[in-house]
C-alpha positions in Angstrom: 0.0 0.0 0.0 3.2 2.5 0.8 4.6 1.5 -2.5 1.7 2.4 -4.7 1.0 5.6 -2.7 4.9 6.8 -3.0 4.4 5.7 -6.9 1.3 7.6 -7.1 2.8 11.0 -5.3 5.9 10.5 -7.9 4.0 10.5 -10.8 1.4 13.6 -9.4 4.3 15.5 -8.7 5.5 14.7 -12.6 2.9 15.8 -14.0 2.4 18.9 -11.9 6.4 19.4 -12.6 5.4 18.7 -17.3 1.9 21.1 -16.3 4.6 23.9 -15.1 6.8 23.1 -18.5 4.9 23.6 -20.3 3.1 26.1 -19.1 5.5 28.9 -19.3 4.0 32.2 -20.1 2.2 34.8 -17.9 -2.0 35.6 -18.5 -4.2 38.3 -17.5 -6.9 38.0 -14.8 -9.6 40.6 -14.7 -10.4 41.2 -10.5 -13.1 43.9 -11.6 -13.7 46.4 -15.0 -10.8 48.6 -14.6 -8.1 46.4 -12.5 -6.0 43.6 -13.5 -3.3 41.4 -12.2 -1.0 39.1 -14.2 -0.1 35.6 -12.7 1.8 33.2 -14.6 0.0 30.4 -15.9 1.6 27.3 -13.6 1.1 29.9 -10.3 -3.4 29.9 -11.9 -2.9 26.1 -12.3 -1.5 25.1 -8.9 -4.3 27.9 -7.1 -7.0 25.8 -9.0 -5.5 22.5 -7.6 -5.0 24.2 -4.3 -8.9 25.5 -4.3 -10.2 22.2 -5.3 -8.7 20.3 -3.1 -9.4 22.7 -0.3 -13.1 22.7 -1.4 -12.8 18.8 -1.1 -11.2 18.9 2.1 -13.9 21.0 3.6 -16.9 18.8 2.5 -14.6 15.8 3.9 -14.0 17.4 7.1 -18.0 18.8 7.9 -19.2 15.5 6.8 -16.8 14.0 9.3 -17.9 16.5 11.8 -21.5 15.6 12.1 -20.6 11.6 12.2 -19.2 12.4 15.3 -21.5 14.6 16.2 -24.1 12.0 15.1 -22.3 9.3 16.7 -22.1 11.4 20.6 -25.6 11.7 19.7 -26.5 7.9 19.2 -24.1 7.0 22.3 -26.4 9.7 24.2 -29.6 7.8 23.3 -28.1 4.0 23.6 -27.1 5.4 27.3 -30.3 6.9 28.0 -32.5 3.9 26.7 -29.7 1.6 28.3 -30.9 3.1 31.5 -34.6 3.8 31.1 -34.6 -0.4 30.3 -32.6 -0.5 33.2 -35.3 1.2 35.1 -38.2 -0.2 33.8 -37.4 -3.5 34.7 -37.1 -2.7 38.0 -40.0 -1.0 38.1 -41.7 -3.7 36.0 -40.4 -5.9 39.1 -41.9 -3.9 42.0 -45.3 -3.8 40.2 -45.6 -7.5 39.8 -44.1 -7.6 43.5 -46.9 -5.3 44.4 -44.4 -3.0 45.8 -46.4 -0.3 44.5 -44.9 2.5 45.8 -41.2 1.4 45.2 -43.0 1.0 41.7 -43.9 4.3 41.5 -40.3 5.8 42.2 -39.0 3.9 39.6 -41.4 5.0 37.1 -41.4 8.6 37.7 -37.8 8.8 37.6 -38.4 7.4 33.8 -40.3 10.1 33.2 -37.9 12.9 34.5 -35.8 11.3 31.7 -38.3 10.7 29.2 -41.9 12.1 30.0 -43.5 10.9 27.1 -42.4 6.9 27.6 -45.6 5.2 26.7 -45.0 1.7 28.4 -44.2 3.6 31.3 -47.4 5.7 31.5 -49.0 2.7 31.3 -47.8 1.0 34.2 -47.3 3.8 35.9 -51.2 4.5 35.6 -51.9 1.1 36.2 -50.1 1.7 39.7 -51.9 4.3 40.8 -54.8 2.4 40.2 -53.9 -0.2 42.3 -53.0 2.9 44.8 -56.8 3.7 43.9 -55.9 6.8 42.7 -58.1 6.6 40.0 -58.1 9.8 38.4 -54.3 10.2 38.0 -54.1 6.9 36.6 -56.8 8.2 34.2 -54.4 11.3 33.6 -51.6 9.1 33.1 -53.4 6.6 30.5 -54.8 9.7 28.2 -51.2 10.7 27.8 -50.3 7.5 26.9 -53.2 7.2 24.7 -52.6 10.3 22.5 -48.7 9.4 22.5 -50.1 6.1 20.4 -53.6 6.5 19.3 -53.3 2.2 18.7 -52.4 0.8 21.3 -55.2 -1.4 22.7 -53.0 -2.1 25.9 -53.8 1.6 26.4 -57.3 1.6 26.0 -58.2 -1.7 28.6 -56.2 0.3 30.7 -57.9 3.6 30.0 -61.4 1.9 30.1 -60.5 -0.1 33.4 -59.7 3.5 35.4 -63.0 4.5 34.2 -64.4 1.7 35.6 -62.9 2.3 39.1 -64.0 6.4 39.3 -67.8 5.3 38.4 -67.8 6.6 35.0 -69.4 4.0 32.7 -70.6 5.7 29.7 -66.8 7.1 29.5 -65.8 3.2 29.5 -68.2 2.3 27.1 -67.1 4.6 24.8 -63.6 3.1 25.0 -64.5 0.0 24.3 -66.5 1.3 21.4 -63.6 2.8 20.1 -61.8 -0.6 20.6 -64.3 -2.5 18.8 -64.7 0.4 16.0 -60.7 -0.1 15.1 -61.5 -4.3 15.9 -64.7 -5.3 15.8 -64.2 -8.9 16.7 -62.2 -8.0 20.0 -64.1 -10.2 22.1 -62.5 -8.8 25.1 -63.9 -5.6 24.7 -67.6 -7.3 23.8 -67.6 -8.6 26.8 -66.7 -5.7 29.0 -69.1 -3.6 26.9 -71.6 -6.2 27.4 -70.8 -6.4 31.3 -71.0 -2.4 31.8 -74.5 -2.4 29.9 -75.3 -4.9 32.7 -74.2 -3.1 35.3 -76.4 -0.2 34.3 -79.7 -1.9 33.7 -79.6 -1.0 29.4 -81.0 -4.1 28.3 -81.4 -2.9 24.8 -77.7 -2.4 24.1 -77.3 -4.7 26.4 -78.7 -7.7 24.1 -77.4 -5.9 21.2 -73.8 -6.6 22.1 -74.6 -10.0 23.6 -75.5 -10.4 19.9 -71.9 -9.2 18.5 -70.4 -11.4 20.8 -72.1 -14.6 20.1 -70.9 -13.5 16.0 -67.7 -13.9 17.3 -65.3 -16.7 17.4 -65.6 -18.7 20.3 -65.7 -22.5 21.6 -69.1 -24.4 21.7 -69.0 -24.7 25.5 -68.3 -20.6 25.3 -70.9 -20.6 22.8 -73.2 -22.7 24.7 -72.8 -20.4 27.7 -73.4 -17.0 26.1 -76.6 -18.6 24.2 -78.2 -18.9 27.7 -77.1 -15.5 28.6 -78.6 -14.2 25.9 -82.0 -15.4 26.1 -81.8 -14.4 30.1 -80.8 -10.9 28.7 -83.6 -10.5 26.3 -86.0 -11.9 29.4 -85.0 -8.9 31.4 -85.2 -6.8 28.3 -88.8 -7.8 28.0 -89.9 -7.5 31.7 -88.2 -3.8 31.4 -90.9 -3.0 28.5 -93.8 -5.1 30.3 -93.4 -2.6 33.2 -92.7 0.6 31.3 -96.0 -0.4 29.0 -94.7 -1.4 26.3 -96.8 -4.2 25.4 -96.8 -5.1 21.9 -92.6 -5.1 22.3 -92.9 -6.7 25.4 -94.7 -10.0 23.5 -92.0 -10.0 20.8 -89.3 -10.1 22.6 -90.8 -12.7 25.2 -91.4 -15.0 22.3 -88.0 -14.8 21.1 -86.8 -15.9 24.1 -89.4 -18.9 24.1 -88.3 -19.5 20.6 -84.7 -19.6 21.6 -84.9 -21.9 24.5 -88.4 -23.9 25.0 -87.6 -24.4 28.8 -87.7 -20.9 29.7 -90.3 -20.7 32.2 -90.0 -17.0 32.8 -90.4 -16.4 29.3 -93.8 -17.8 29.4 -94.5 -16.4 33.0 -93.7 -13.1 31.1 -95.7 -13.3 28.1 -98.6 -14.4 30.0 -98.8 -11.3 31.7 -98.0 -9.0 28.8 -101.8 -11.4 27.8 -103.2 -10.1 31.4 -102.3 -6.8 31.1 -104.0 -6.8 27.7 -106.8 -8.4 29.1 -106.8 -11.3 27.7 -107.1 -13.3 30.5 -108.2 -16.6 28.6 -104.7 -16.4 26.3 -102.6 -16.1 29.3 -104.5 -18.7 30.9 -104.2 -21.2 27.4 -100.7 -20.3 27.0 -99.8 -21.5 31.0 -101.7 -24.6 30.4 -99.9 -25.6 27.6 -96.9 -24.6 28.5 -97.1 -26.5 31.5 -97.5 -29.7 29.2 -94.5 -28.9 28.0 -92.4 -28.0 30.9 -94.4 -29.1 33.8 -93.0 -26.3 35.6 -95.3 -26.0 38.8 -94.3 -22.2 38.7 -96.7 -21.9 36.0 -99.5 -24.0 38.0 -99.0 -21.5 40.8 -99.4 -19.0 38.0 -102.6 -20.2 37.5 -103.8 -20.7 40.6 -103.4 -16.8 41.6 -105.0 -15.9 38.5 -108.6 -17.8 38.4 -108.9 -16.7 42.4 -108.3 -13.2 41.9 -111.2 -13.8 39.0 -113.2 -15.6 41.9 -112.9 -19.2 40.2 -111.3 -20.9 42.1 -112.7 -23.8 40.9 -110.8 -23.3 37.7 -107.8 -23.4 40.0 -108.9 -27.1 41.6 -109.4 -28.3 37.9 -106.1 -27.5 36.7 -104.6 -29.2 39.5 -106.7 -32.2 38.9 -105.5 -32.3 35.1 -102.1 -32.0 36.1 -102.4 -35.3 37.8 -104.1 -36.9 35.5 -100.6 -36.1 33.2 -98.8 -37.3 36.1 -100.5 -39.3 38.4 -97.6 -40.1 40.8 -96.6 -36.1 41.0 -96.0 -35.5 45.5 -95.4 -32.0 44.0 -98.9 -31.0 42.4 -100.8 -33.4 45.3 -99.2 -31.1 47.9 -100.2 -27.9 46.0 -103.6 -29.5 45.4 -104.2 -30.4 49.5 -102.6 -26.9 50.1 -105.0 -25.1 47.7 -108.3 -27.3 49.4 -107.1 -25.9 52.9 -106.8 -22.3 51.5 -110.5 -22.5 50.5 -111.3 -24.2 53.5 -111.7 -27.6 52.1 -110.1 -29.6 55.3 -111.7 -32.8 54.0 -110.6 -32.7 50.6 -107.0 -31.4 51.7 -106.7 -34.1 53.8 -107.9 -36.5 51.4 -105.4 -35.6 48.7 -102.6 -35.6 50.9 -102.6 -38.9 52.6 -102.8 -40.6 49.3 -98.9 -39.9 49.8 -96.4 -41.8 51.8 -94.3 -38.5 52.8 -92.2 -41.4 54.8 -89.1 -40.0 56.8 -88.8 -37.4 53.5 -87.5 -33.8 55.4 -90.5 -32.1 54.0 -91.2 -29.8 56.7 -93.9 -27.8 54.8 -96.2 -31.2 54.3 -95.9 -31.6 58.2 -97.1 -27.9 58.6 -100.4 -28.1 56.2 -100.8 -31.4 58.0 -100.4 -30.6 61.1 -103.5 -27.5 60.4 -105.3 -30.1 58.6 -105.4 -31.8 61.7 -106.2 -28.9 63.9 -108.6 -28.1 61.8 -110.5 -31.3 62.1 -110.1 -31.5 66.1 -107.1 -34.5 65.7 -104.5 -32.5 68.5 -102.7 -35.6 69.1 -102.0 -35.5 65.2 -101.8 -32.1 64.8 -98.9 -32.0 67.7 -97.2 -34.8 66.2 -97.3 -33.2 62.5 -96.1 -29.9 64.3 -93.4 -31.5 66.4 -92.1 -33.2 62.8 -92.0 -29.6 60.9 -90.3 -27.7 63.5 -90.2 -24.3 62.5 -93.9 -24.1 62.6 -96.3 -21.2 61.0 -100.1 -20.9 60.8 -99.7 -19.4 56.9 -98.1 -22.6 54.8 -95.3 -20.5 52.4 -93.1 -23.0 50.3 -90.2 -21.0 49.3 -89.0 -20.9 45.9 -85.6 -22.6 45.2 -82.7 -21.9 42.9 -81.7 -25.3 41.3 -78.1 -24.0 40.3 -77.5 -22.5 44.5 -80.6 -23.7 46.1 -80.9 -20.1 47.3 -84.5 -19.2 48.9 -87.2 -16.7 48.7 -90.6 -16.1 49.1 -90.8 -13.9 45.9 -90.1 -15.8 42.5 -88.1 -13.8 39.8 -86.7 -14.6 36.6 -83.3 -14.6 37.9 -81.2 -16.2 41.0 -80.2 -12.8 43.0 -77.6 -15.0 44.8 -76.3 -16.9 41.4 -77.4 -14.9 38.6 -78.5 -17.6 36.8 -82.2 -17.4 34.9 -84.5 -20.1 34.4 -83.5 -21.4 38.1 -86.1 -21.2 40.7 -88.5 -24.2 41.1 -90.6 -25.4 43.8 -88.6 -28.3 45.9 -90.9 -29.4 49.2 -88.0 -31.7 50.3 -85.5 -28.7 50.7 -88.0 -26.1 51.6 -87.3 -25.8 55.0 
């Protein structure tokens, strides 16, 4: 490499030597109109050499000048992130430690460095959340969101602190915005779903339990989401029953029937949307026959309350009658029967109905009560005492309680839905666990 470069500087310096030669001989430069200088032609020729290479040299030594500068610059950011990396982790750390306010320290001095570091705004917010700070983590998380418009990570996180300070129509319109940009996010469908929920809008409320049940999910998921969709649009039809709304009322109730034909409260539901409409006779029909399909004593019990608030209550004896006629062997529908008899002061026929059945050592305390006044009734106190001693918790009024199948949860009221398990389509009548 030394040899070619001393070969190559011999040979420059040759032909700057032949230039010169040659080059004898003096010319005229004009410096402005009326001045002049003379310079000999080899002095122009090495000037010209001299300027270029100058020229060059210059270029050379700014574009040199701003790689280094360049370069500090990079080794000032590889530093910085080095130790913002450094620092993250550890604050990464704490936060999954729950340390959060050795989290905290770790994050904000991140932000001294950087203020606009989005993963740590996010963390950062989502330890003051757990510090239930709600609205600086909110403060924190709309920084971070308009730093990165896309990030979804962001917007859970966003719609979560919303969550937390009560506002719910400000999270719902987060995860609309999530499921505007992805509308098969079936995270966001369900916390949209579960915030309509929470709020009582049964409208929307079935409308996204809709979107999410178009979504891909497994068959169990699907199975489970089918029921909670026909429990939604229940509660979305006894919202319009009670706010009048009849004719919507029976369309959505027959929806729900139509989705799942063992959904006694749908029936419960359209019968009365029939009531309040007056038709009495089409509640009554529907009921009957939907009892034949079900036989759901709920709806028995239906009927019972309606024909003796019309003042029929033998209506109320023949439906029980046909009932066992279906089902002969039915404990259930004798004890409702022999219950009914007493309530219209039929001791005989009460007591007639009921020892057709061998209640044996069954714990059906509520039998032993009606019994026990059956007795009373008829001047037995031996029997009566007995029957009383055997149901324990006696009370003059016989009240079976309703029963959630899913939680066995009790209550004197029926409704659509378990309030202890939040499952629909629950509550039954169970004399052996109505104690």
């Amino acid at each position: 490499m030394r040899y070619i470069a001393t070969v190559l500087l011999i040979v420059t310096l040759f032909a700057v030597a032949w230039i010169i030669e040659i080059n004898q001989g003096l010319i005229t430069i004009n410096l402005t109109p009326s001045r002049t200088h003379e310079i000999s032609k080899s002095s122009f020729f090495l000037i010209s050499i001299a300027t270029g290479a100058g020229l060059v040299f210059l270029v050379y030594l700014m574009r040199d000048i701003r790689r280094f500068l360049r370069g500090l610059k990079v080794q000032r950011e590889q530093k910085k992130r080095s130790k913002i990396q450094e620092l993250y982790a550890r604050g990464l750390n704490a936060l999954l430690a729950k340390r959060n306010p050795e989290a905290i320290a770790f994050f904000q001095r991140i932000l001294n460095i950087d203020p606009n570091h989005v993963d740590t705004l996010l963390r950062m917010g989502i330890t003051q959340l757990r510090q239930k700070d709600a609205q600086e983590a909110i403060r924190l998380h709309l920084k971070a969101w308009n730093l990165d418009q896309d990030n979804q990570e962001v917007m859970f996180s966003l719609a979560a602190d919303y969550e937390e300070a009560k506002k719910p129509e400000d999270a719902i319109k987060m995860y609309q915005t999530i499921l505007e940009r992805d509308p098969t996010n079936i995270t966001a469908l369900m916390r949209l779903r579960d915030q309509y929920h929470r709020l009582g809008n049964w409208a929307e409320l079935t409308e996204a339990q809709t979107r999410l049940l178009a979504a891909p999910l497994t068959a169990s998921e699907q199975e489970l989401e089918h029921r909670k969709l026909a429990g939604f649009r229940y509660e979305l039809g006894r919202s319009l029953l009670e706010s009048g709304e009849l004719d919507k009322a029976r369309k959505v109730f027959r929806t729900v029937i139509k989705m799942d034909r063992d959904f006694i409260p749908a029936y419960l539901g359209l019968g009365e949307v029939y009531h309040e409409e007056g038709k009495t006779t089409e509640a009554a029909e529907l009921w009957e026959k939907a009892y034949k399909m079900t036989s759901s004593i709920l709806l028995l019990l239906r009927l019972e309350d309606l024909y003796l608030k019309q003042g029929e209550p033998g209506k109320a004896i023949e439906i029980y009658k046909q009932a066992l006629t279906w089902k002969p062997q039915d404990t259930t529908v004798k004890f409702f029967l022999g219950k009914l008899y007493y309530r219209l002061e039929m001791v005989d026929e009460a007591f007639d109905i009921l020892s057709t059945v061998d209640w044996g050592d069954r714990d059906v305390s509520d039998v032993h009560k009606l019994l026990g006044n059956i007795y009373l009734r008829r001047g037995s106190l031996g029997l009566a005492s007995a029957e009383f001693k055997k149901a324990l918790g006696f009370r003059k009024q016989i009240i079976v309680p309703y029963t959630c199948g899913n939680c066995e949860h009790k209550t004197n009221d029926w409704a659509g839905r378990c309030p202890n398990c939040g499952k629909w389509n629950t509550f039954g009548v169970n004399l052996e666990k109505s104690c």
